[in-house]
N, CA, C and O of each residue as an XYZ file, in Angstrom:
396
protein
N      54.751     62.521     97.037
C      54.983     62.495     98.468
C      55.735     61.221     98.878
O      56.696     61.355     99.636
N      55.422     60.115     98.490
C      56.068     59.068     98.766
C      57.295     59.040     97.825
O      57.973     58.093     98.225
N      57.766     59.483     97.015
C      59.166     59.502     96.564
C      59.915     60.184     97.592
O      60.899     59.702     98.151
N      59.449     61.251     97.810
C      60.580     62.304     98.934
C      60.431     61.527     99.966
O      61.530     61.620    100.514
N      59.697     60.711    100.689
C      60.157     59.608    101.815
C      61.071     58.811    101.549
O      61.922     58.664    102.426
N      61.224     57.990    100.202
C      61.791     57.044     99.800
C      63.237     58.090     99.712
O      64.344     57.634     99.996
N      63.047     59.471     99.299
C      64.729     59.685     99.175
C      65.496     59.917    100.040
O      66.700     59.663    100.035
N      64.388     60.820    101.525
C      64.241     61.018    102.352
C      65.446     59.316    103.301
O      66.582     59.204    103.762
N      64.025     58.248    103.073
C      65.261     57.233    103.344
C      66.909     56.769    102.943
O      67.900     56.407    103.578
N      66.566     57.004    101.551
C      67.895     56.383    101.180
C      69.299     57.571    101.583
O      70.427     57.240    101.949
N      68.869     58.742    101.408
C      69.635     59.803    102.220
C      70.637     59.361    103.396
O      71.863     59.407    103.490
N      69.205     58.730    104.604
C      69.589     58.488    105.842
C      70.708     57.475    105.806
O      71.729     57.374    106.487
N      70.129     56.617    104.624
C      71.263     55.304    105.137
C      72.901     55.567    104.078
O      73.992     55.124    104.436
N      72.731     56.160    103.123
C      73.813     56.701    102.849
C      74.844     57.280    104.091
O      74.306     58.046    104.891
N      76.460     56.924    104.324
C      76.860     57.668    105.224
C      77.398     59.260    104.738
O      78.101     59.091    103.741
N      77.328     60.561    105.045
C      77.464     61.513    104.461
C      79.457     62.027    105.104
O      79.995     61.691    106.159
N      79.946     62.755    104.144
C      81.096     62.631    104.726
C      81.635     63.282    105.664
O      82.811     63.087    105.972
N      80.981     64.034    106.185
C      81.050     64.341    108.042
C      80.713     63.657    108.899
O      80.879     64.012    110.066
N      80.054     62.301    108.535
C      79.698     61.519    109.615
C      80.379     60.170    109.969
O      79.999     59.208    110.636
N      82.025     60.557    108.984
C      82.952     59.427    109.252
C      83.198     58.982    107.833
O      82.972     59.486    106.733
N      83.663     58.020    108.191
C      84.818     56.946    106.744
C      83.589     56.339    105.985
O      82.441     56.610    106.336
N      83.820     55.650    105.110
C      82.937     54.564    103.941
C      82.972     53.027    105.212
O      82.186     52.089    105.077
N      83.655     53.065    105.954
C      83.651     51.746    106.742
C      82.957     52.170    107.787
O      82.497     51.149    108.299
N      82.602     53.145    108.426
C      82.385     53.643    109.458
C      80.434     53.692    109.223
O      79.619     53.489    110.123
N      80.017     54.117    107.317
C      78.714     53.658    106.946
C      78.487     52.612    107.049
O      77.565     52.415    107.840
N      78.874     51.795    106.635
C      78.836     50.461    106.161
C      78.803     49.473    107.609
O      78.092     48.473    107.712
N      79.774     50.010    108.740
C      79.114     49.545    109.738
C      78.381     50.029    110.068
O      77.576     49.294    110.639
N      78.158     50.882    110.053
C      76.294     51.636    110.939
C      75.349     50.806    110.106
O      74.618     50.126    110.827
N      75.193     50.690    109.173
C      73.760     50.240    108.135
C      74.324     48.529    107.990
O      73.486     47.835    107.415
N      75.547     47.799    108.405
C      75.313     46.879    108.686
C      74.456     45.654    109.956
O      73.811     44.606    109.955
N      75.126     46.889    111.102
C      74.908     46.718    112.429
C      75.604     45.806    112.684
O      76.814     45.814    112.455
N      74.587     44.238    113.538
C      75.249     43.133    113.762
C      75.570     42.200    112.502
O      75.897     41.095    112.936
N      75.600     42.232    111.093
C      75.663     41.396    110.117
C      76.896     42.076    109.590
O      77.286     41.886    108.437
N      77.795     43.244    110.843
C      78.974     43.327    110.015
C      79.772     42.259    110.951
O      80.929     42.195    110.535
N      79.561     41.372    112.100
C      80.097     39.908    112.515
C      80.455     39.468    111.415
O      81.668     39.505    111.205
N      79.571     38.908    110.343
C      80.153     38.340    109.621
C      81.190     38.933    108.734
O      82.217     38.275    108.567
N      81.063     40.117    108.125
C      82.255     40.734    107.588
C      83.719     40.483    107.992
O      84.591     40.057    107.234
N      83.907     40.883    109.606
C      84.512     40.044    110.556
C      85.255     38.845    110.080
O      86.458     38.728    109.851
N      84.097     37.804    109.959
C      84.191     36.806    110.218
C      85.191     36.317    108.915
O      86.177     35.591    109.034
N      84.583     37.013    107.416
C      85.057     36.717    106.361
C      86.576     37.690    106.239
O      87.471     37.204    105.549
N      86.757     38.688    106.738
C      88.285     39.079    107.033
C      89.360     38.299    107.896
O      90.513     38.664    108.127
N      88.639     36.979    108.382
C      89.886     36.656    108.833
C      89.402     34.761    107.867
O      90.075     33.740    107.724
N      88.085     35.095    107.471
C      88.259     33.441    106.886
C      87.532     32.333    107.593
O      87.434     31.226    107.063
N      87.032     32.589    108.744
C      86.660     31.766    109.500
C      85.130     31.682    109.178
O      84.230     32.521    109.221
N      85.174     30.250    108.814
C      83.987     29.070    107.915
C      82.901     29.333    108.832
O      81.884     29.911    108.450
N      83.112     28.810    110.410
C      82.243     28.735    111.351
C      81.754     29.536    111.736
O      80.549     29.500    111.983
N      82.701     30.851    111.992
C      81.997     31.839    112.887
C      81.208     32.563    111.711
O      80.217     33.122    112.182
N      81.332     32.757    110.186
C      80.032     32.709    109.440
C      78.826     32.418    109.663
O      77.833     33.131    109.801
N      79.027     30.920    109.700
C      77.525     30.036    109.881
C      76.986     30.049    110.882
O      75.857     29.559    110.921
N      77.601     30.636    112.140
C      77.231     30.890    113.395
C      76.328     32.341    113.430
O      75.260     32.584    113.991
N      77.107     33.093    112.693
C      76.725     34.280    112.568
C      74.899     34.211    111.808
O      73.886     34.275    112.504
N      74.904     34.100    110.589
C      74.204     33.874    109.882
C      72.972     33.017    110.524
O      71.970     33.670    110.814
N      72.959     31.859    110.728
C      71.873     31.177    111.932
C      72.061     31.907    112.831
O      71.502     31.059    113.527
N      72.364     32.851    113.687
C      71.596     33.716    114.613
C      71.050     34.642    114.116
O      70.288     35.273    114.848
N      71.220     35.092    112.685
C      69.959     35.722    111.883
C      68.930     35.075    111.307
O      68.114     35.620    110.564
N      68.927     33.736    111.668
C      68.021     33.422    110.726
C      68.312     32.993    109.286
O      67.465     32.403    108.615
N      69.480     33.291    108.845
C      69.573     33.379    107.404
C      70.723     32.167    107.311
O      71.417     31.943    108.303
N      70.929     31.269    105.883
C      71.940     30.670    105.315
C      73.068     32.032    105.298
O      72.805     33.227    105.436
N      74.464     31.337    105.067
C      75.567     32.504    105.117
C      75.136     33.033    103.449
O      74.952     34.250    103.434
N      74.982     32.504    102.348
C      74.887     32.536    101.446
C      74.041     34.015    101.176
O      74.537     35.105    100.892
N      73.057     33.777    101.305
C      71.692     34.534    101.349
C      72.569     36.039    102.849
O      72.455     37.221    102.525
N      72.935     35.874    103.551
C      73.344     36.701    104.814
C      74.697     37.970    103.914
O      74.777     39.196    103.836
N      75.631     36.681    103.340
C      76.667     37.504    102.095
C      75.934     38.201    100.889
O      76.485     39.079    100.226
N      74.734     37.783    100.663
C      74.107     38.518     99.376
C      73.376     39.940     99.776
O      73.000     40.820     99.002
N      73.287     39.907    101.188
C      72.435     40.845    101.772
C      73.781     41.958    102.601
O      73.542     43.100    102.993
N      74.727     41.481    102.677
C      75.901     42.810    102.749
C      76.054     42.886    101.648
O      75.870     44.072    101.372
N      76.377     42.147    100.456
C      77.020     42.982     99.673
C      76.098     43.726     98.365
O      76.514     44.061     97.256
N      74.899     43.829     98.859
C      73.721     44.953     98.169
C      74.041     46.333     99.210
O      74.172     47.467     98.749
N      74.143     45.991    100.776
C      74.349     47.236    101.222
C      75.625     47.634    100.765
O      75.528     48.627    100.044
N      76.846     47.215    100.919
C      77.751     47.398    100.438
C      77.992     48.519     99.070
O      78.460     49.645     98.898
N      77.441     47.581     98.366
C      77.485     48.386     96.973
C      76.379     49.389     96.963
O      76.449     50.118     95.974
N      75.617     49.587     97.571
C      74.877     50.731     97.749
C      75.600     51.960     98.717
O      75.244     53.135     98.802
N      76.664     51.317     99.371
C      77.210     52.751    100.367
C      78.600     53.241     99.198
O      78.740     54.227     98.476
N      79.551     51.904     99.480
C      80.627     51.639     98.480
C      81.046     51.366     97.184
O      82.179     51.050     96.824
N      79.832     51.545     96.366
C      79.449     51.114     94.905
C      79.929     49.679     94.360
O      79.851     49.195     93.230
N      80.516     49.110     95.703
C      80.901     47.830     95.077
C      80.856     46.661     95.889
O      81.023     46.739     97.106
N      80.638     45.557     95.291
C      80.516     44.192     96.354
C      81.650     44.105     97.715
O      82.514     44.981     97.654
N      81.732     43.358     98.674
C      82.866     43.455     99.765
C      83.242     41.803     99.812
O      84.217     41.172    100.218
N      81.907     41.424     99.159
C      82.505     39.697     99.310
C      82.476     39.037     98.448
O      81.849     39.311     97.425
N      83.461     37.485     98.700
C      83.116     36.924     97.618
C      83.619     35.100     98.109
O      84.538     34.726     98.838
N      82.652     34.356     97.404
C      82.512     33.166     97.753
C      83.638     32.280     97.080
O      83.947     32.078     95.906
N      84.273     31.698     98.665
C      85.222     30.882     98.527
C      85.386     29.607     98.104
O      86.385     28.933     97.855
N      83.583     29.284     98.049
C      83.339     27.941     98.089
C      83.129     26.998     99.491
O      83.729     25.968     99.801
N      82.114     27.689    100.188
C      81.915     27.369    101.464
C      82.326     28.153    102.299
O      82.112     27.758    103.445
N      82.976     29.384    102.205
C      82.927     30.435    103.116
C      83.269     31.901    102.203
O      83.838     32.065    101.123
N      82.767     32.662    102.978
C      83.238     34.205    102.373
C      84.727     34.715    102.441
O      85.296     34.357    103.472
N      85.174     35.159    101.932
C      86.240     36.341    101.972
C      86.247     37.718    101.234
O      86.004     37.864    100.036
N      86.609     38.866    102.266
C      87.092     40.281    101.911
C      87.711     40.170    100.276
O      88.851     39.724    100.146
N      86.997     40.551     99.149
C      87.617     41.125     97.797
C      89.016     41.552     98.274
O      89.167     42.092     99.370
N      90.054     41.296     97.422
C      91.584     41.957     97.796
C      91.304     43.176     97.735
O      91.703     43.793     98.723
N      90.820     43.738     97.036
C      90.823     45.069     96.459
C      90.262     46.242     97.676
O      90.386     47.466     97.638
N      89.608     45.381     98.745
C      88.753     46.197     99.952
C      89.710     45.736    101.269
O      89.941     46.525    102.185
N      90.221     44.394    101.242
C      91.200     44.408    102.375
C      92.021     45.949    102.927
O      91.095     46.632    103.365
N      92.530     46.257    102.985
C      93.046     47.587    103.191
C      92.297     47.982    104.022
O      92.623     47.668    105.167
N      91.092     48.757    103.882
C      90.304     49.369    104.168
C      89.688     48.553    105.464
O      89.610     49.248    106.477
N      89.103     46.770    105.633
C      89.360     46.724    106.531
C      89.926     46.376    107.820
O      89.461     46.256    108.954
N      91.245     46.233    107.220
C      92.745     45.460    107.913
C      93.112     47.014    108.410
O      94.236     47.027    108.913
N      92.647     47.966    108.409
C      93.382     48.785    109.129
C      92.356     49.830    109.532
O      92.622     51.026    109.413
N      91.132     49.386    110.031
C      90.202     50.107    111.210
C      90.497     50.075    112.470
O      89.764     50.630    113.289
């Protein structure tokens, strides 16, 4: 019984493909922590850390926690550490330079 809840969940947060794009999941099951996604598509250090302390969280720990959802919608990470700030993988730019 508690497995079929658990699949039951992961179902939900999967986006299915009538219910829009892979970016279109990924913002729904991000919510407000896709700001920072945002934030790391254009590079900007601050509005990270801004982001992140209004969750509560280091950016560090905030980037490790999209890119588990990430790779759970998109099978693959979305970020990656610049060395004090995030940036969009080249390989996913595309996708969201042109939402």
């Amino acid at each position: 019984m508690a497995d079929d809840r658990k699949q039951e969940k992961i179902a939900e947060q999967k986006p299915q493909e009538s219910e829009g794009t892979l970016l279109d999941g990924l913002k729904r099951a991000l919510g407000e922590k896709y700001d920072f996604v945002e934030a790391a598509l254009s590079g900007n250090a601050s509005k990270q850390a801004l982001t992140a302390a209004g969750l509560g969280l280091l950016s560090d720990a905030l980037a490790d926690e999209i890119n588990d959802i990430a790779a759970e919608i998109m099978g693959d990470i979305i970020l990656e550490d610049q060395g004090g700030y995030y940036t969009i993988i080249e390989d996913y730019r595309e996708i969201f330079e042109h939402e």
